[in-house]
N, C-alpha and C positions, 0 to 999 in steps of 0.2 A: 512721432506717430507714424506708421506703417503706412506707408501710400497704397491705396487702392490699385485693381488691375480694372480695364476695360474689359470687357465679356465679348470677343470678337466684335460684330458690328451694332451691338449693342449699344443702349443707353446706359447699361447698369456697370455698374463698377464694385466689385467685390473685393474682399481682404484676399489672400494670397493662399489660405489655408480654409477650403469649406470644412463647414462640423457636419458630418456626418449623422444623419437621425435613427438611422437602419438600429439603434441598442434603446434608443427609448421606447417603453416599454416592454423591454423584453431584457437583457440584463442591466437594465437601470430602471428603477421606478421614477414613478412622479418626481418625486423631492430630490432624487440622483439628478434628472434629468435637467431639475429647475436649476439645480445648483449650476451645473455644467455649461446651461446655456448663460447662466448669468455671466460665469466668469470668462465663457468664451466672449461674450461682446463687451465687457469690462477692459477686455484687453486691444479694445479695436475688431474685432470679428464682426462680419453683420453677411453671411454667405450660410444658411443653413438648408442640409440637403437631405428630404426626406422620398419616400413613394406610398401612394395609398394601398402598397401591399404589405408594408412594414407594419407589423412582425405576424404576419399571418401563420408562419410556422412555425408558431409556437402552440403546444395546445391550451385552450382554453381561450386562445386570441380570436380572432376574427379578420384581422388586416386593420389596419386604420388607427390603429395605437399610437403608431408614431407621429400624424399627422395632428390628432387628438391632443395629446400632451403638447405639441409644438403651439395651438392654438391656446389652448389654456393660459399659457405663458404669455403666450403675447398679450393676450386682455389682460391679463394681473400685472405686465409691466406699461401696459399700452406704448408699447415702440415698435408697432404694426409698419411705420414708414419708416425704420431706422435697419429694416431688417432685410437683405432679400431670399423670398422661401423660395425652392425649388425642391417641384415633386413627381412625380410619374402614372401615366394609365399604361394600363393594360395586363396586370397580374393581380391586382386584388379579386378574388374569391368567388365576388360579385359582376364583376367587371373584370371579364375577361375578353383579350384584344383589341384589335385596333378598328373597328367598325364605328363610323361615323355615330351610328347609337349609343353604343359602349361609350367611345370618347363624352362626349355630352354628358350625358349620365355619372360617369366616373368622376368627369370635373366638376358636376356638382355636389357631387356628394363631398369630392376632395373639399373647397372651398364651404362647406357648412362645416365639418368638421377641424376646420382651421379656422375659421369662425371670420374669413376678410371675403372681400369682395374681388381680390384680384390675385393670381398665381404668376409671380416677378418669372419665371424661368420653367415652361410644363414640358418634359420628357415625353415622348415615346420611350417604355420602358425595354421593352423588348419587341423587335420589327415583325409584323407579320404577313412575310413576304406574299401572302393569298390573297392579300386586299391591296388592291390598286395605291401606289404612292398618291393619286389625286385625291381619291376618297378620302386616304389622311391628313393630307395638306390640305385638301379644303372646308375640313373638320374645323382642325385645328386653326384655320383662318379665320372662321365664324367666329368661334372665341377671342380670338386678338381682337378682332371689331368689332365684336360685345362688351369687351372693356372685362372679360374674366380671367385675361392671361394676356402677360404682356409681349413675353420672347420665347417661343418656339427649341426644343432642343432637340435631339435624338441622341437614344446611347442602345450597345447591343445590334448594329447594323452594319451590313457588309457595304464595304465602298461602291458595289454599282448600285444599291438602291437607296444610298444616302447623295448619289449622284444625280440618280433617277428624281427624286425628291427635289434636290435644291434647282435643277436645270427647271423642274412643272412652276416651281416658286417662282422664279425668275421670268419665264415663258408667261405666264398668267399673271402678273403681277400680285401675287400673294404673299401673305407672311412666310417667309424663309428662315431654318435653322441658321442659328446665332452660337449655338455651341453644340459641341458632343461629349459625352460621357461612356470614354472605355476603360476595359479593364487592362491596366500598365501598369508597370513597377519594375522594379531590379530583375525580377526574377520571373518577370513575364514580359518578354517586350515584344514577341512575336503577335502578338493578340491587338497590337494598336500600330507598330511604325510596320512601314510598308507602304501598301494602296490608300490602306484608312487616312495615314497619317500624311501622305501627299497630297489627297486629295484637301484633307481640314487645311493642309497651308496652303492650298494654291486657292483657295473661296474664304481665306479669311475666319474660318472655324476656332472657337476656346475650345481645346481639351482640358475637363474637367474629370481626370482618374479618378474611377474607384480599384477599390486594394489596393490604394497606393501602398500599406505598408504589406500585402501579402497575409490578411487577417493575421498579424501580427508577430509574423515570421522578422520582419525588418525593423523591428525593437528591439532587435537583439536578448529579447528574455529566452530564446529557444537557441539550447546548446546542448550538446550529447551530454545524457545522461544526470540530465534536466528534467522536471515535471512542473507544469502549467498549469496554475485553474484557471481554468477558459473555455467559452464555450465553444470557442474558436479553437482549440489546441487540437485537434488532432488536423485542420488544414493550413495549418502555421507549421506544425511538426514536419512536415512529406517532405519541406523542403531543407530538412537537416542530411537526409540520404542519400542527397544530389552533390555531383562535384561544383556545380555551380553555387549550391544554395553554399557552402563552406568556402568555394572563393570570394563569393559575396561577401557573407558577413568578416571575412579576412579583411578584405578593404575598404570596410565601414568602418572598424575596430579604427585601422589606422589612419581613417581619415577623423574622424569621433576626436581620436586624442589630439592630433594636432591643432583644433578648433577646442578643446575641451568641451563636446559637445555629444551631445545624447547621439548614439545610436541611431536610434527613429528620426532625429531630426537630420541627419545627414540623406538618409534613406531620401525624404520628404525635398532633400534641398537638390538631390541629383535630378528627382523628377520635374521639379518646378524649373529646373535651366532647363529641359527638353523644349524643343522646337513645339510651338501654339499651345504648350501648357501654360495655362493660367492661373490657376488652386486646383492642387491633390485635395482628395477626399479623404480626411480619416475620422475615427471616430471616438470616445474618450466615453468611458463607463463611470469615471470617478475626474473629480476637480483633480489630482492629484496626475494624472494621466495626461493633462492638457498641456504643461506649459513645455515638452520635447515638441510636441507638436503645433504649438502657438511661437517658437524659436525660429522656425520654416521661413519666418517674416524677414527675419535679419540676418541668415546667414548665408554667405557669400561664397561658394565654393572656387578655386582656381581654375583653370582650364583644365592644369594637369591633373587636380583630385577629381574634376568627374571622367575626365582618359581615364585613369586610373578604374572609377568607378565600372563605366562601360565596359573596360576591356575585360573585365571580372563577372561582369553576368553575360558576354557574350555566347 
């Protein structure tokens, strides 16, 4: 069985591979979506990562679809404590930003619509650098010590106001981010290592990617002269143009074969050795889609195939 990871200074201990919620209800329906989560924690999963804006951009949605189906499931399997949810304020529709009112209000609504009493893992979805880091943090404190959220995260934040944030945490003794969630991968790395990324390992932070696989550019189903259905394909496509995106996938091919391994999952295994990553984010529309992605667990890359790897999205 797949050993769990710690969640930096956390209590929680997640699989190595979160499921991604961002397609339920929106290219997965209900019975897609049941399906998927079932066989994601059949196989040891229990990390599922949704936001109460998902999928508000879609028409006819409203936000809260993803969060909705997530809870569903859980009452129809009742394995409410087998799981841990992570969700986000501050872009649903309704709830918009990071105001101590907003926060409140969004959490509630999140946690009725998930139908528990408590959110294992609550993002800041997006930083809004107008509103004082205390007003957030001591938001989001209230709820820790209400018992409606148990660990604190931020994702979409620049390294001095994630600095700003952890130093008031510390300073005031209040709940402190335990993870971050940026957007990293092969073919994005300027967006996470740097400041962000010094700063997550020097205070002990899980980086928990999204696009780890680059909406689906790093499955290797996108090659010249190729067509996709996806609703993702045209930002999976952009990066066929780039010299990068074609050295990439050059040295995923041959790193793929010599593991006789998926594509996607070598993507997923470069990012998972990355310094304070803990579990890539991806996401899976069909049962059929999961087990490249649920492989992430067990595969063990050389030193020299991820040199190899880096030097090729450099």
């Amino acid at each position: 069985m797949t050993s769990l990871r710690k969640l930096g200074p956390s209590d929680l201990e997640v699989f190595p591979l979160a499921l991604g919620g961002n397609v339920f209800g929106w290219t997965a329906d209900r019975a897609q979506s049941f399906a998927v989560l079932d066989a994601y924690t059949a196989a040891g999963g229990n990390f599922v990562d949704t936001a109460d804006s998902y999928s508000a951009w879609i028409e006819g949605n409203h936000g809260g679809e993803s969060e909705t189906i997530i809870g569903e499931w859980i009452k129809e399997r009742g394995n409410r404590s087998e799981v841990v949810i992570a969700t986000k304020v501050s872009q649903h529709p309704d709830f918009q930003g990071l105001s101590a009112a907003n926060i409140k209000a969004a959490a509630d609504a999140s946690l009725k619509r998930l139908g528990t009493d408590h959110i294992d893992l609550y993002y800041t979805h997006f930083d809004q650098p107008d509103v004082p880091v205390e007003e957030i943090i001591g938001t989001l404190d209230e709820l820790v010590r209400a018992g409606k959220v148990r660990h604190i995260a931020a994702s979409n934040i620049s390294a001095e106001r994630l600095k700003a944030s952890l130093d008031f945490s510390e300073r005031e003794g209040l709940a402190r981010y335990v993870a971050l969630q940026p957007h990293y991968n092969l073919v994005s790395r300027a967006t996470y290592e740097g400041a962000l990324r010094d700063l997550a390992e020097r205070t002990g932070l899980s980086a928990v990617p999204y696009f780890a696989l680059a909406s689906g550019f790093l499955t290797g189903k996108y090659r010249p002269g190729t067509t996709v259905d996806s609703a993702r394909a045209e930002g999976a496509a952009k990066h066929l143009g780039t010299e990068r995106g074609q050295k990439v996938l050059t040295a995923l091919d041959e790193v793929a074969r010599a593991h006789d391994a998926e594509v996607a999952t070598v993507a997923l295994a470069w990012l998972a050795a990355q310094p304070t990553v803990t579990a890539p984010i991806a996401s899976a529309r069909t049962v059929e889609q999961l087990p490249a992605l649920l492989a992430v667990a067990d595969l063990r890359l050389t030193d020299q195939e991820i040199a190899t790897l880096t030097e090729a999205s450099a």
